[in-house]
KEKE-3310 file (N, C-alpha, C; in steps of 0.2 Angstrom, whole numbers, plus 5000, padded with zeros to 4 digits):
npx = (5623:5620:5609:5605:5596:5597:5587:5572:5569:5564:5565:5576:5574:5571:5562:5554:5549:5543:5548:5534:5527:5513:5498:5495:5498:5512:5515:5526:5534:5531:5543:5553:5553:5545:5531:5529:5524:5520:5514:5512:5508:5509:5508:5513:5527:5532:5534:5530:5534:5532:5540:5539:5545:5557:5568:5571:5583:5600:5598:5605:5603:5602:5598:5595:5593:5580:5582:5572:5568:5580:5581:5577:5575:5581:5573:5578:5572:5577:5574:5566:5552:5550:5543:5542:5546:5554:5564:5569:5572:5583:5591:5596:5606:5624:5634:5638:5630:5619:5618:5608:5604:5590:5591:5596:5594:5599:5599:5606:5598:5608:5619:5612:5612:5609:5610:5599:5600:5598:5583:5582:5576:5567:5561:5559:5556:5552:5554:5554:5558:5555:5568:5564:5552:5557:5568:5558:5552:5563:5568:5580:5596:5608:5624:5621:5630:5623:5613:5610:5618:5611:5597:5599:5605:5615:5627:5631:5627:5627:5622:5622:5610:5608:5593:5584:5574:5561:5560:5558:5546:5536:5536:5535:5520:5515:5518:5508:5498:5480:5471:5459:5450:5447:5452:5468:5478:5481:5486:5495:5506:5506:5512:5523:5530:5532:5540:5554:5555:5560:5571:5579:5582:5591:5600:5607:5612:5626:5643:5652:5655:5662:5662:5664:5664:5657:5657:5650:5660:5669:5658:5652:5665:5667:5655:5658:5668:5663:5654:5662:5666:5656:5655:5660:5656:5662:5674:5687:5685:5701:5712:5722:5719:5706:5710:5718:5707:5700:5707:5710:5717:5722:5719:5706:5699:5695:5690:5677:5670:5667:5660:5648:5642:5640:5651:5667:5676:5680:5672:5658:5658:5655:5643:5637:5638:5631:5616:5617:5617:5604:5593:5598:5594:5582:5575:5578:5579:5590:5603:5612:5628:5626:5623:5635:5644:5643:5645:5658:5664:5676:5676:5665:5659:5667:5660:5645:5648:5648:5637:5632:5634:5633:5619:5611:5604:5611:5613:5606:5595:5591:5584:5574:5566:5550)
npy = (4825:4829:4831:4839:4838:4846:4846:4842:4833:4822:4817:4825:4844:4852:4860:4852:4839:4837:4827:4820:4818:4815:4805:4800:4799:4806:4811:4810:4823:4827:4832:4826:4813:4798:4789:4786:4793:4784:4787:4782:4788:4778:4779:4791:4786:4777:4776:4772:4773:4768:4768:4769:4774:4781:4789:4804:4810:4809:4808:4814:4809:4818:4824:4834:4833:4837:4838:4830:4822:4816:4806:4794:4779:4774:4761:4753:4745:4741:4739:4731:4722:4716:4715:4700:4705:4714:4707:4699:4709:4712:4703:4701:4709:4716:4709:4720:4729:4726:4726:4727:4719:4714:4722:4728:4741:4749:4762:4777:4793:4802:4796:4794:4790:4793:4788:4791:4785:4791:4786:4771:4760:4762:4755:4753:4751:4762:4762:4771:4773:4776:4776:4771:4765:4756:4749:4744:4734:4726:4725:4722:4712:4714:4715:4711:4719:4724:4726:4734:4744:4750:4750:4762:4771:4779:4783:4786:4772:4760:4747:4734:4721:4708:4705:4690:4679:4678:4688:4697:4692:4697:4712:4712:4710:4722:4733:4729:4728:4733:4738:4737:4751:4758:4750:4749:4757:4748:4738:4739:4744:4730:4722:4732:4729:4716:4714:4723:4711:4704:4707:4710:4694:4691:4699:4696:4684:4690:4687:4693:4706:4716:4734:4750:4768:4776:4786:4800:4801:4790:4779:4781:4778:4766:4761:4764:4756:4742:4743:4743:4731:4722:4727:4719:4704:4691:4690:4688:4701:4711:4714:4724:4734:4740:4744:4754:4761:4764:4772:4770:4760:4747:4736:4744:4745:4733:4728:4742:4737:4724:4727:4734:4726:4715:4705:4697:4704:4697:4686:4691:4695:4681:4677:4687:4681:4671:4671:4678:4669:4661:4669:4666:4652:4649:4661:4663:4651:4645:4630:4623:4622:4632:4643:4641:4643:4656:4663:4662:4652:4638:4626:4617:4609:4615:4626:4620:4617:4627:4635:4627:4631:4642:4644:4635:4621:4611:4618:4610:4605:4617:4625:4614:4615:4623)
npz = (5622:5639:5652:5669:5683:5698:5708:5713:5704:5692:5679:5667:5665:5681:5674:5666:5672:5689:5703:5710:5726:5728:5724:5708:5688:5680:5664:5649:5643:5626:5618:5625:5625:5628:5637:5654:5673:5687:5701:5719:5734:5748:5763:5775:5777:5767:5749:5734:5717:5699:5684:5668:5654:5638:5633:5622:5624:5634:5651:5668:5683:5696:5715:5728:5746:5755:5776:5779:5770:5769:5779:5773:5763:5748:5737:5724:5707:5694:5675:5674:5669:5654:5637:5628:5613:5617:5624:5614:5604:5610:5615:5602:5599:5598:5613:5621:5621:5630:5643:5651:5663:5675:5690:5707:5719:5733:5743:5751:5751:5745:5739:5727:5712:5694:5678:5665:5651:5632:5619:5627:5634:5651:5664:5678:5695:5708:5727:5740:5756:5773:5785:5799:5798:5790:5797:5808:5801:5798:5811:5813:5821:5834:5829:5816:5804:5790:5791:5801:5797:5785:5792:5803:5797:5796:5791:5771:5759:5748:5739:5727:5717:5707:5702:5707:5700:5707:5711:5701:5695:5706:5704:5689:5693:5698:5690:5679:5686:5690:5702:5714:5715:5728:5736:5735:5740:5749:5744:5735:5745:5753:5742:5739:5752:5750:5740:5747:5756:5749:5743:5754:5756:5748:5751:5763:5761:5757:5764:5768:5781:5782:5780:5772:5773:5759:5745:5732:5722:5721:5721:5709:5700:5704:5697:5685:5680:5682:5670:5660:5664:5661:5646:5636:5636:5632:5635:5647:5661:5665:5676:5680:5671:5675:5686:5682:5677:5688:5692:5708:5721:5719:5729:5737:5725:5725:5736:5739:5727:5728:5740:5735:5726:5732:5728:5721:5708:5697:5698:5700:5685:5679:5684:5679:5665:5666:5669:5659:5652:5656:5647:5636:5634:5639:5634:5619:5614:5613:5609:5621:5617:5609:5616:5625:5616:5611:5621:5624:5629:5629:5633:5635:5644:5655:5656:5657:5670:5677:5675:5683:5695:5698:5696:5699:5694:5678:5664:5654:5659:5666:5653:5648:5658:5667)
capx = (5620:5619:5606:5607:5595:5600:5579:5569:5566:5563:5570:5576:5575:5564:5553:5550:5545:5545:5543:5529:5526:5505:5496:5494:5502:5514:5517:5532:5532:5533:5547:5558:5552:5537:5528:5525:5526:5515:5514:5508:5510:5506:5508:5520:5534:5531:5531:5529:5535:5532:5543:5539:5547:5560:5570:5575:5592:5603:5598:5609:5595:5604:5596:5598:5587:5582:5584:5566:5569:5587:5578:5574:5582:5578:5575:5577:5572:5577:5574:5560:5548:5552:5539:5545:5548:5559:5568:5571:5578:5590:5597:5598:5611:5629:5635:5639:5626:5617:5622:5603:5600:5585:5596:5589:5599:5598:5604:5607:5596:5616:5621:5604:5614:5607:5609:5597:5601:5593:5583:5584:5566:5567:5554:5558:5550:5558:5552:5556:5556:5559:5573:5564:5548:5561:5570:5551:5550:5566:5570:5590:5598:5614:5630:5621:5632:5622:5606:5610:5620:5604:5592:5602:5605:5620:5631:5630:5629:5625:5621:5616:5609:5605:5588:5579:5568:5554:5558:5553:5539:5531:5541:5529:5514:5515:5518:5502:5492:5475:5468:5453:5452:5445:5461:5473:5485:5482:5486:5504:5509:5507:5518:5531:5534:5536:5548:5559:5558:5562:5577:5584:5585:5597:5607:5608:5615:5634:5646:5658:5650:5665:5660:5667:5662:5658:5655:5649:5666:5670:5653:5653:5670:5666:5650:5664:5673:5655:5651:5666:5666:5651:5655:5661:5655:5665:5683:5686:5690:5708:5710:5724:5715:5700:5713:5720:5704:5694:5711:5710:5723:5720:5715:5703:5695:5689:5684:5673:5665:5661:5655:5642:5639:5642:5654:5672:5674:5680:5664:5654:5657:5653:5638:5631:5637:5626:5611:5614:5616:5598:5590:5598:5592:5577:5570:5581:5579:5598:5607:5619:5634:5627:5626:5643:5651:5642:5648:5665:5668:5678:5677:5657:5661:5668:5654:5639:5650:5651:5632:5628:5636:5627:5610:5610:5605:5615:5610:5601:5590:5586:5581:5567:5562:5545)
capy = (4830:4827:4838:4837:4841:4847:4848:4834:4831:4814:4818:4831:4849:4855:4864:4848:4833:4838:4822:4824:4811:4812:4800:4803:4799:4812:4811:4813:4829:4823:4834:4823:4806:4795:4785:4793:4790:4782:4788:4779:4790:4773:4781:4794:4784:4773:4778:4768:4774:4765:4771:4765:4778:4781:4797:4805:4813:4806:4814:4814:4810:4819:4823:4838:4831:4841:4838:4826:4817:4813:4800:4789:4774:4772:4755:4754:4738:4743:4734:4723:4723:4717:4712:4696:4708:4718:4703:4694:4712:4713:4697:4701:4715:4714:4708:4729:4733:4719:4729:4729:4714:4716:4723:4731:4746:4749:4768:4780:4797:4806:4794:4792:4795:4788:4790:4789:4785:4790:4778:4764:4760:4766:4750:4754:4751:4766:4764:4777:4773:4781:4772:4770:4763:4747:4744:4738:4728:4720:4722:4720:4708:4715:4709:4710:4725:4724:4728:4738:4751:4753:4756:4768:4777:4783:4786:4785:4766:4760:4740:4732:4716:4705:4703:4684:4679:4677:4697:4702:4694:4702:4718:4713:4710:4728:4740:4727:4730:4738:4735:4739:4758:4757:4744:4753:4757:4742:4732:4743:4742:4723:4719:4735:4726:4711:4717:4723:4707:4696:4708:4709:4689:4692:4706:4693:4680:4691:4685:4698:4709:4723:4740:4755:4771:4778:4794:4798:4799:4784:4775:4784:4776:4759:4760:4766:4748:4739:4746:4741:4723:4720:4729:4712:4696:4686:4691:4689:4706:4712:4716:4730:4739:4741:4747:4760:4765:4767:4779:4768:4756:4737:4734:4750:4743:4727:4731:4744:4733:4718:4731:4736:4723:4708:4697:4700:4707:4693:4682:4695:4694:4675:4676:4690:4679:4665:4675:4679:4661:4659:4674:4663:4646:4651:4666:4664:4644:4641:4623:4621:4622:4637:4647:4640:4648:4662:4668:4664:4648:4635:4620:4615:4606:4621:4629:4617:4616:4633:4636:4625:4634:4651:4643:4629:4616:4612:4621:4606:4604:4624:4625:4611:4616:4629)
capz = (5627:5645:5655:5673:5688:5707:5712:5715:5698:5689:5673:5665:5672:5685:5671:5663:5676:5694:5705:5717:5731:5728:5720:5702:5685:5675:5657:5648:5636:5617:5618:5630:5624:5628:5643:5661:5680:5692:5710:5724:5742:5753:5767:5774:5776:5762:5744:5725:5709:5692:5678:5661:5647:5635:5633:5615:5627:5640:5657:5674:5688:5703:5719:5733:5746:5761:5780:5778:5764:5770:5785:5767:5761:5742:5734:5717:5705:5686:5672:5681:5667:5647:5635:5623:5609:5620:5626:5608:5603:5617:5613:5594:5597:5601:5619:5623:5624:5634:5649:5658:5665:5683:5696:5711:5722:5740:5744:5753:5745:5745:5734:5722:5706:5689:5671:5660:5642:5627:5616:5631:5638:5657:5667:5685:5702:5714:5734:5745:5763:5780:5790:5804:5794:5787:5805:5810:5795:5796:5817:5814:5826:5835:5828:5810:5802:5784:5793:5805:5793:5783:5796:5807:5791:5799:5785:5766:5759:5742:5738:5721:5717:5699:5705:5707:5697:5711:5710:5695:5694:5708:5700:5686:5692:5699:5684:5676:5693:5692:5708:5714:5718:5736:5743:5730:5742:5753:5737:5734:5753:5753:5737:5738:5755:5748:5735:5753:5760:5744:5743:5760:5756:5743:5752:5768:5759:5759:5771:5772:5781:5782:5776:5771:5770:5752:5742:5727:5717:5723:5718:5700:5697:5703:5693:5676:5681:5681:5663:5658:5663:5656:5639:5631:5640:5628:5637:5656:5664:5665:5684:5679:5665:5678:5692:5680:5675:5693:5698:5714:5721:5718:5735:5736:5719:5725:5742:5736:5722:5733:5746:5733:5723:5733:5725:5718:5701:5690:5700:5696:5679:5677:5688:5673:5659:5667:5671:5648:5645:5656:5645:5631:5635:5641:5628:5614:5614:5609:5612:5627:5616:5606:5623:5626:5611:5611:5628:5623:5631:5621:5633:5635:5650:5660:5655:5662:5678:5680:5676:5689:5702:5699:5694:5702:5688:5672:5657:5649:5663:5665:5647:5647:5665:5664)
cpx = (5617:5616:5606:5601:5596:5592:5577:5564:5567:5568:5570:5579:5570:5558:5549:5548:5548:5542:5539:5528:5517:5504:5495:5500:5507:5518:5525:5531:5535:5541:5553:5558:5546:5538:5528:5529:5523:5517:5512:5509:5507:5502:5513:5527:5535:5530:5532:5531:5535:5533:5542:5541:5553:5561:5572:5583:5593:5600:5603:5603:5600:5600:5601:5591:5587:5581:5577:5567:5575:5585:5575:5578:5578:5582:5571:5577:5571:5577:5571:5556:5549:5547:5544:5548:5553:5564:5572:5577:5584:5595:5599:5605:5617:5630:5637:5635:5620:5618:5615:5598:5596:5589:5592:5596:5595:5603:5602:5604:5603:5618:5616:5608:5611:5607:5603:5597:5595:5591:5584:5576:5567:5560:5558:5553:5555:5553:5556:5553:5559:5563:5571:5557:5553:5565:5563:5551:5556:5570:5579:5591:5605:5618:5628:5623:5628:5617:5606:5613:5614:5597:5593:5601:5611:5625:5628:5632:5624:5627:5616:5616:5609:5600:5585:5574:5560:5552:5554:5547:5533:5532:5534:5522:5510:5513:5510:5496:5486:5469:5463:5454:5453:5451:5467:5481:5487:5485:5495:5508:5511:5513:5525:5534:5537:5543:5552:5558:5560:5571:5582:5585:5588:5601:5610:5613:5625:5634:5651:5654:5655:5664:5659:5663:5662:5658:5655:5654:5667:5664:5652:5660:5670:5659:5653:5665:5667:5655:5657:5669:5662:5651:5656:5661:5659:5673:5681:5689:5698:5711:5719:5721:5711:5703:5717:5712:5697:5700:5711:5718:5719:5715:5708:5695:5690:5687:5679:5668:5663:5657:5650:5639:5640:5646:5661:5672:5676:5671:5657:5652:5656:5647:5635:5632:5632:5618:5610:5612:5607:5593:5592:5595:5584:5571:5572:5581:5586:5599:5611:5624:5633:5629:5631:5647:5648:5644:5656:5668:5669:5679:5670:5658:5662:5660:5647:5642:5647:5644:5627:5628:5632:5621:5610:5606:5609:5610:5604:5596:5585:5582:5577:5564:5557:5546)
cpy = (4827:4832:4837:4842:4840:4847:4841:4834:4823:4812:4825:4839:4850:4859:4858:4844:4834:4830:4824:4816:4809:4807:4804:4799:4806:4808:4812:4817:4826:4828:4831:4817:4803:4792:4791:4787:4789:4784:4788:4782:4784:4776:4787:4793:4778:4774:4774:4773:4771:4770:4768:4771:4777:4787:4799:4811:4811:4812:4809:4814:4811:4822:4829:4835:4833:4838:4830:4820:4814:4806:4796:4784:4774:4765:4753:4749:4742:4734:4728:4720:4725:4712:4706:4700:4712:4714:4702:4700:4712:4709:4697:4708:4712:4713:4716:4731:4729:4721:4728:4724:4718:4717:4729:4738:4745:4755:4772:4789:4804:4803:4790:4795:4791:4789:4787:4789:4786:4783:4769:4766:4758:4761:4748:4753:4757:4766:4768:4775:4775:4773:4769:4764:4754:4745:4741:4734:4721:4717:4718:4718:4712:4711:4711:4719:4728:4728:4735:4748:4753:4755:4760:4772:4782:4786:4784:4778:4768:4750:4737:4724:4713:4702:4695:4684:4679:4685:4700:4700:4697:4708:4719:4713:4718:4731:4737:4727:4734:4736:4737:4746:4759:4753:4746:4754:4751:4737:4734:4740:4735:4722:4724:4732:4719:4711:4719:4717:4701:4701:4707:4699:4686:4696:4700:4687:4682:4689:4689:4704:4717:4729:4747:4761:4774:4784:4794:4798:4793:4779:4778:4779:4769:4756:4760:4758:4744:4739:4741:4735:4719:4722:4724:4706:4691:4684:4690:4697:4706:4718:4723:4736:4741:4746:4755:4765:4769:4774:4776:4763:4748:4735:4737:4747:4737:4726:4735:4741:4729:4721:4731:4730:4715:4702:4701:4700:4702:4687:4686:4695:4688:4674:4681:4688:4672:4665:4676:4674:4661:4663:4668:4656:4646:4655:4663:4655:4639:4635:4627:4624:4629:4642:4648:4644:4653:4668:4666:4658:4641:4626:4618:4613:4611:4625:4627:4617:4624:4637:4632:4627:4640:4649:4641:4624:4617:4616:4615:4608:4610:4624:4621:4612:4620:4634)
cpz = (5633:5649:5661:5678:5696:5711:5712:5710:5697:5683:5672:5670:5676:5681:5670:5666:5682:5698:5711:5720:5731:5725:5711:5698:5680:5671:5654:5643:5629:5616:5622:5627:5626:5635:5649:5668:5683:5696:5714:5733:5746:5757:5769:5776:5772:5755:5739:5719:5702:5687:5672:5656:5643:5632:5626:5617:5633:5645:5662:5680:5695:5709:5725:5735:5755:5769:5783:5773:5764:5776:5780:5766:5754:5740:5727:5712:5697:5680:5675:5674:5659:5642:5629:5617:5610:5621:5619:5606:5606:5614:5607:5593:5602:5609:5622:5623:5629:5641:5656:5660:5672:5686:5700:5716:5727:5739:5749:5749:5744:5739:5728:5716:5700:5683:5667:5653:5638:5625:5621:5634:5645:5659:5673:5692:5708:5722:5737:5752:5771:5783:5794:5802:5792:5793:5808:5807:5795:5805:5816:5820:5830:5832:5818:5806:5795:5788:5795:5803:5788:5786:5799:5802:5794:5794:5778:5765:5753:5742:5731:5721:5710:5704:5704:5704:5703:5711:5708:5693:5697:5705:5695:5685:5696:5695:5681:5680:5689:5697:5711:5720:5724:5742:5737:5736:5748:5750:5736:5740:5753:5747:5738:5746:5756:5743:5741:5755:5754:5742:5747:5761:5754:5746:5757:5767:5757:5766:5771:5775:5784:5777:5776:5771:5762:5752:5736:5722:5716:5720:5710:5698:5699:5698:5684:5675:5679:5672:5660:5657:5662:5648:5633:5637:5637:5632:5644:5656:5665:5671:5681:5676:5670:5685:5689:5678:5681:5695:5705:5713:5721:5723:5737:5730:5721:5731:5740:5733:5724:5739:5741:5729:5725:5732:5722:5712:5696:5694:5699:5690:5678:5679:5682:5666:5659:5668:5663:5648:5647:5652:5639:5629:5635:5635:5622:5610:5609:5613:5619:5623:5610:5609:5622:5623:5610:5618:5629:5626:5624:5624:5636:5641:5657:5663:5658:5670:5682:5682:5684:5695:5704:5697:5699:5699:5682:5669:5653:5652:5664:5658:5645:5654:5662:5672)
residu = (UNK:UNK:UNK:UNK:UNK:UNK:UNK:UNK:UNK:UNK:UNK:UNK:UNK:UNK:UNK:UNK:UNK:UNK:UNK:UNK:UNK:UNK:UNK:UNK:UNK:UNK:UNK:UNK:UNK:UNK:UNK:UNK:UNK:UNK:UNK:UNK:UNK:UNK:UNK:UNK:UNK:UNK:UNK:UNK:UNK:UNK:UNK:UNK:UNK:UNK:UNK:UNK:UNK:UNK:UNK:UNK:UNK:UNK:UNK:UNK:UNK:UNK:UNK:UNK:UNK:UNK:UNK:UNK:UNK:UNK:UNK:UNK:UNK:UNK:UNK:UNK:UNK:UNK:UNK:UNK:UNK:UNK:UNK:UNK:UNK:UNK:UNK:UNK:UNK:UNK:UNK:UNK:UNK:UNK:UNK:UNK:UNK:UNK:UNK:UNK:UNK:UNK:UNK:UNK:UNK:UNK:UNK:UNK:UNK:UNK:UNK:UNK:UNK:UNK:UNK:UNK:UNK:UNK:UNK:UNK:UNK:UNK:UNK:UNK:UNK:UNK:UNK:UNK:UNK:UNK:UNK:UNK:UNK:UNK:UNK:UNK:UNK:UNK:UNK:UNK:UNK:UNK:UNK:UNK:UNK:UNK:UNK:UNK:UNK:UNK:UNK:UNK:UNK:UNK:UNK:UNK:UNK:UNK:UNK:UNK:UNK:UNK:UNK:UNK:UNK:UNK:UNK:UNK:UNK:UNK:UNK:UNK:UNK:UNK:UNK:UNK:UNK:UNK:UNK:UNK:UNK:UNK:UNK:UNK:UNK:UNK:UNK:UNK:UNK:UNK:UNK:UNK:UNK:UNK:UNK:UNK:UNK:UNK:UNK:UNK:UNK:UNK:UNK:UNK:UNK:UNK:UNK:UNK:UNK:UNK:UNK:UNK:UNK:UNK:UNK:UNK:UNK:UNK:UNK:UNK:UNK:UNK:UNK:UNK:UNK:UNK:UNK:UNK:UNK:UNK:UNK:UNK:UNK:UNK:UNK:UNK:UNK:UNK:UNK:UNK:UNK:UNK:UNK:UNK:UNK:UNK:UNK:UNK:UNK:UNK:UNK:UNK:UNK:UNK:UNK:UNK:UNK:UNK:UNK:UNK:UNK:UNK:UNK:UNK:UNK:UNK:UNK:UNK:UNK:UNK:UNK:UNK:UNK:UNK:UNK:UNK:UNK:UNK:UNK:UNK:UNK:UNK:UNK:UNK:UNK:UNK:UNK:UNK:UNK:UNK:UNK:UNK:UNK:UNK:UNK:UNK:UNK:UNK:UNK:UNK:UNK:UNK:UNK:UNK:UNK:UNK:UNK:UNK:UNK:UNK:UNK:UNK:UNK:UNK:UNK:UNK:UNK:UNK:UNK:UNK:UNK:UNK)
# end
């Protein structure tokens, strides 16, 4: 059962959790699921959200956003924040469902579409900020197309990322903040701006910088294809199967997907079976060559090479570093 709301709800329907832009926390009702919402109005072009809950039924978090609220860019860092018992679990369940590694959105509030699964624990960081607000902060260069289509805010754009570790941790020294009342938003201000500027030095680092306009069909069915190449980390993607099931054309398919997600879709999928193995190596304190076969590779060798490309140390070395 999938509920859906068109207001500027959070979850659910607009009876149940309306988002408000004040300060304050809202709860979730026992009837919906557990945990609550922080929110931090900075200033008025500057907003915070911390999400920590768990829903007991999928909702659809869609957005009608009026003629004010449309001058916003939302930047949206999921999955920031997992305590080691949450982690071990993770790992302890099949590769399918392993699907939520830290990844961060850059959007357009046209195209703010979100599922929230039941039973899945919801540890978000959502800023809202005016257009005009983040062109001061980031002063785009002429020539720089990335920049300059997200601060005009001229048409609908949508960019994800697999977050940097240097992310989440500020990420999580956020949600664990309690700062002292009096410099309260001085204290928010400064970090939610550092989370914009540790992002935009992962978005910068694309080099294609051709880019299309979207729409949410189109982003819904490149996000199908995502799901679907992360459902088994063990197998490489199968670039037909993925072209019959976005309904796009070959070409269409992997344009789009390196627009949004930076990288072409079988590179994509090796860069989030490197980002497991460091969750593996790391939390789970498996060997080199356990990694290896548990992500499906059968020549150890490939395997260290390939980790060093997307890390940048081998495997041995990540796993006794701190």
């Amino acid at each position: 059962m999938k509920s859906k709301s068109k207001e500027k709800s959070e979850v659910g329907s607009p009876k149940a959790i309306k988002s408000k832009f004040g300060d304050g926390v809202t709860y979730i009702p026992k009837n919906m699921g557990t945990g609550y919402i922080k929110c931090f109005n900075i200033n008025p072009k500057l907003r915070l959200k911390v999400r920590q809950f768990e829903l007991s039924e999928d909702f659809v978090l869609e957005r009608r956003i009026d003629k004010v609220e449309n001058k916003f860019v939302i930047i949206a860092f999921h999955n920031i924040y997992a305590s080691k018992d949450d982690i071990k679990s993770r790992l302890s369940q099949p590769s399918a469902s392993r699907k939520f590694l830290p990844s961060a959105q850059i959007t357009t509030t046209e195209l703010n579409y979100e599922l929230l699964p039941a039973n899945k624990k919801i540890n978000s960081l959502i800023i809202t900020v005016y257009a005009d607000y983040l062109k001061e902060l980031l002063k785009p260069k002429t020539g720089n197309t990335l920049l300059q289509m997200i601060t005009s805010r001229n048409q609908p754009f949508l960019f994800e990322e697999i977050i940097s570790p240097q992310i989440q941790e500020v990420a999580a020294e956020i949600v664990k903040a309690n700062p002292l009342q009096d410099l309260l938003d001085f204290y928010y201000k400064i970090k939610a701006e550092e989370l914009i500027y540790l992002l935009f030095v992962e978005l910068l680092k694309r080099q294609d910088t051709t880019l299309q306009t979207l729409n949410g069909a189109d982003v819904k069915r490149v996000y199908e294809v995502k799901d679907k190449i992360l459902s088994n980390i063990d197998n490489p993607p199968i670039l037909a199967e993925l072209v019959k099931l976005s309904g796009m054309s070959e070409s269409k398919l992997k344009r789009l997907f390196k627009q949004i997600f930076g990288s072409s879709i079988y590179n994509y999928y090796q860069s989030f079976r490197m980002k497991e193995a460091m969750y593996l190596l790391r939390e789970e304190k498996l060997s080199v060559s356990e990694v290896g076969y548990r992500l499906g590779f059968s020549n150890l060798s490939h395997f260290t090479r390939l980790f060093k490309t997307h890390i940048g140390v081998k495997p041995k070395k990540y796993s006794v570093s701190k």
